[in-house]
N, C-alpha and C positions, 0 to 999 in steps of 0.2 A: 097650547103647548109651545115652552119656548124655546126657540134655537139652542143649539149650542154654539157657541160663538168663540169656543177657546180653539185656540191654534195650538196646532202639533207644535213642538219642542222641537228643536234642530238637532240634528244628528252631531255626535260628539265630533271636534275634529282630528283626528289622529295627530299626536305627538310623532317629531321625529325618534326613534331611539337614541339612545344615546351609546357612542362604539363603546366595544368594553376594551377594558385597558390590558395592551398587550405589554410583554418582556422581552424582546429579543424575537415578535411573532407567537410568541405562547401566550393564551389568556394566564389570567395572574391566577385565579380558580384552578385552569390544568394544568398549570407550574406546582401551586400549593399541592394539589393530589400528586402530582409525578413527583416531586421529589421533597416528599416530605420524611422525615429521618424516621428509621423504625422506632418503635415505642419499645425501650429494652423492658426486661420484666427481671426488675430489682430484690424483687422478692424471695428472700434467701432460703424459706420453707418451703416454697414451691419449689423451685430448682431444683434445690438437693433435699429431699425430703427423710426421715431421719429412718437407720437402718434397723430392722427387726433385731428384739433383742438377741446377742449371742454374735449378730455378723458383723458388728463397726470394725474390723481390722479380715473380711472378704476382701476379694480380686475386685466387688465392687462400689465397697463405702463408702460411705459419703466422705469421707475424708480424702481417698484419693479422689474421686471424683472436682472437691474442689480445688485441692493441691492440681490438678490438670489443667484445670482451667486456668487459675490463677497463674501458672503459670505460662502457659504459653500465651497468656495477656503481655508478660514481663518479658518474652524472649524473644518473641514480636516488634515488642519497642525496642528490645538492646542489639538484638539481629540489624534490622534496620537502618537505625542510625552507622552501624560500622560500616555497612556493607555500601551503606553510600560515597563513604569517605575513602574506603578502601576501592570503589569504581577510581571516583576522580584522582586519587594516588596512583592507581597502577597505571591510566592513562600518561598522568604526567610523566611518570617514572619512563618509562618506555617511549616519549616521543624526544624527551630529556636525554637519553644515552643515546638514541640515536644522532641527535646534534652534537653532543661530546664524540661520539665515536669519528664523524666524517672530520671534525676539524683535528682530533689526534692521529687520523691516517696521514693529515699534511704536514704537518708539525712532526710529529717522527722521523723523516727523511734528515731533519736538521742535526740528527744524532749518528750519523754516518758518512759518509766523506762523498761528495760529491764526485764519482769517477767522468762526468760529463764536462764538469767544466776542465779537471783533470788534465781528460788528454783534450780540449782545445787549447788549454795551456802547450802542451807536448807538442802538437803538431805547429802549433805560433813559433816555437823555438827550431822546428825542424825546417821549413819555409825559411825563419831566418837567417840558416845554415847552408840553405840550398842557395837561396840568393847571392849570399855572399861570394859562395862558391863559383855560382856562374857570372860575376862581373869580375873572376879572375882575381879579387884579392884574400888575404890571406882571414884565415877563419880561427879567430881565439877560442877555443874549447875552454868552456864556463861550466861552470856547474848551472844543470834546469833550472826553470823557472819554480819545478817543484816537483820532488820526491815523492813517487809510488808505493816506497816502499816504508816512508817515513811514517810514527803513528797517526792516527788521526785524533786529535783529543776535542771534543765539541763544547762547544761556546756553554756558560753556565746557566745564562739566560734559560737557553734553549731546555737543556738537563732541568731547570725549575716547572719550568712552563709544562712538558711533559709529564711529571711527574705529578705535578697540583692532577691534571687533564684525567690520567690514570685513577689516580684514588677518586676524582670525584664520579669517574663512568665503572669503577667498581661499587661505589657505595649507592649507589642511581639501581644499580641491577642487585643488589641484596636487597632495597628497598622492592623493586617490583617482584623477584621472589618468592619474598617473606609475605608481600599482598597477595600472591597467588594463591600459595598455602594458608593461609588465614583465612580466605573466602571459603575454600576446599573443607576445611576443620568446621566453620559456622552451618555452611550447605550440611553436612555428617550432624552437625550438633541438631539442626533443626529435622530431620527426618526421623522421622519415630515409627517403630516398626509397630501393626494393628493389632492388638489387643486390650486385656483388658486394662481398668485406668488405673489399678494397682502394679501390674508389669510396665505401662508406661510413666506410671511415675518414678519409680525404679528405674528404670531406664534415664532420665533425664535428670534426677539428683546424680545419679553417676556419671554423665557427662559433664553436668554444672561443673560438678568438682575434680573434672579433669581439668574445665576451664581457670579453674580458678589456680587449680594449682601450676598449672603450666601460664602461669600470667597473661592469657591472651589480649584482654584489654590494656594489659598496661604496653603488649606488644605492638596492639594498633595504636598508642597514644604516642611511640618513639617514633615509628613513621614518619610523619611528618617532620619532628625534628631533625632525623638523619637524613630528609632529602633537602631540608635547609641549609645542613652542613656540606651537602654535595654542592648544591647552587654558591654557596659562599669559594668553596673551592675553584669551579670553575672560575667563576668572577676573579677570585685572585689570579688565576694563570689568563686570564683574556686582558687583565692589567700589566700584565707582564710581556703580553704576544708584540 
């Protein structure tokens, strides 16, 4: 009987692993699972499946059913896009008149007579009446340095500069306003009272077409331009200060 003379085989040697690859600390596997997009379900049969005969114009046909959707797909996007413009508008608008406002509280005084410098005028000529008086000679009666009673008429400059100042921190506060009210109308436009999808479509064709008739977009599209015309205004009267 012969030996066996074969040797055991070595034990394997462990591999290091190799790290798996992270994102920002997220494995790239529990990224892909966490934020992967839902799968929409495109299928137009399914969704809206078609209505028994007799009921395609019910409270709940397929027809409003998709008119609802479809639509607050579209009002969604048109909501949105204004309602962002209309933030950064009313901000500007309102931190805008406020700096109009404080520099035409200073600039207004230029439209009225200074009674300060006035009587330090009056009192300069009355000293130099008293003076005269007390070194014993004799005192010429002159007409003042300057009349209280005379009008005051103010510089033209001044009357420019004011008045640019004026329309442009009037037309700044119609612009925030009018964004005020626009957001108010959008927020009313996008709430829809619960029921079913034939009263809510109802409902929202009849706001559409208030929208539409009362131009609201083309309302939010002047905005901008009338707060350009305000900026240009100030600008002329700060050319002018």
């Amino acid at each position: 009987m012969q030996a066996d003379n074969t040797q055991p085989s070595p034990a394997p040697v462990p591999q290091p692993s190799q790290p798996a690859k992270t994102f920002f600390g997220l494995a790239q596997d529990a990224r892909r699972q966490g934020f992967s997009r839902p799968v929409f379900n495109d299928d137009y049969v399914a969704r809206f499946p078609e209505d028994p005969y007799g009921q395609e114009t019910a409270p709940n046909a397929r027809a409003y059913r998709v008119y609802v959707e479809e639509a607050v797909a579209y009002d969604e996007n048109m909501v949105g896009q204004s309602r962002d413009g209309l933030d950064v508008m009313l901000v500007f608008a309102g931190l805008f008149s406020a700096v109009v406002t404080s520099l035409l509280v200073q600039v207004s005084q230029n439209l009225q007579a200074d009674f300060s410098e006035m009587s330090a005028l009056l009192l300069h000529d009355l000293l130099v009446v008293q003076l005269a008086m007390a070194d014993g000679g004799t005192v010429n009666v002159t007409t003042p340095s300057i009349n209280p009673a005379e009008k005051f008429d103010p510089d033209v400059i001044d009357v420019w500069i004011n008045g640019l100042w004026v329309v442009s921190l009037i037309t700044s506060l119609v612009v925030a306003l009018t964004a005020v009210l626009v957001k108010q109308w959008l927020h009313r436009y996008m709430t829809f009272p619960s029921g079913t999808p034939g009263l809510r479509s109802h409902m929202r064709q009849f706001r559409f077409m208030g929208l539409e008739k009362w131009r609201v977009r083309i309302i939010i599209g002047m905005l901008p331009i009338i707060m350009h015309i305000s900026l240009m205004l100030f600008f002329a009267g700060l050319a002018l200060f």
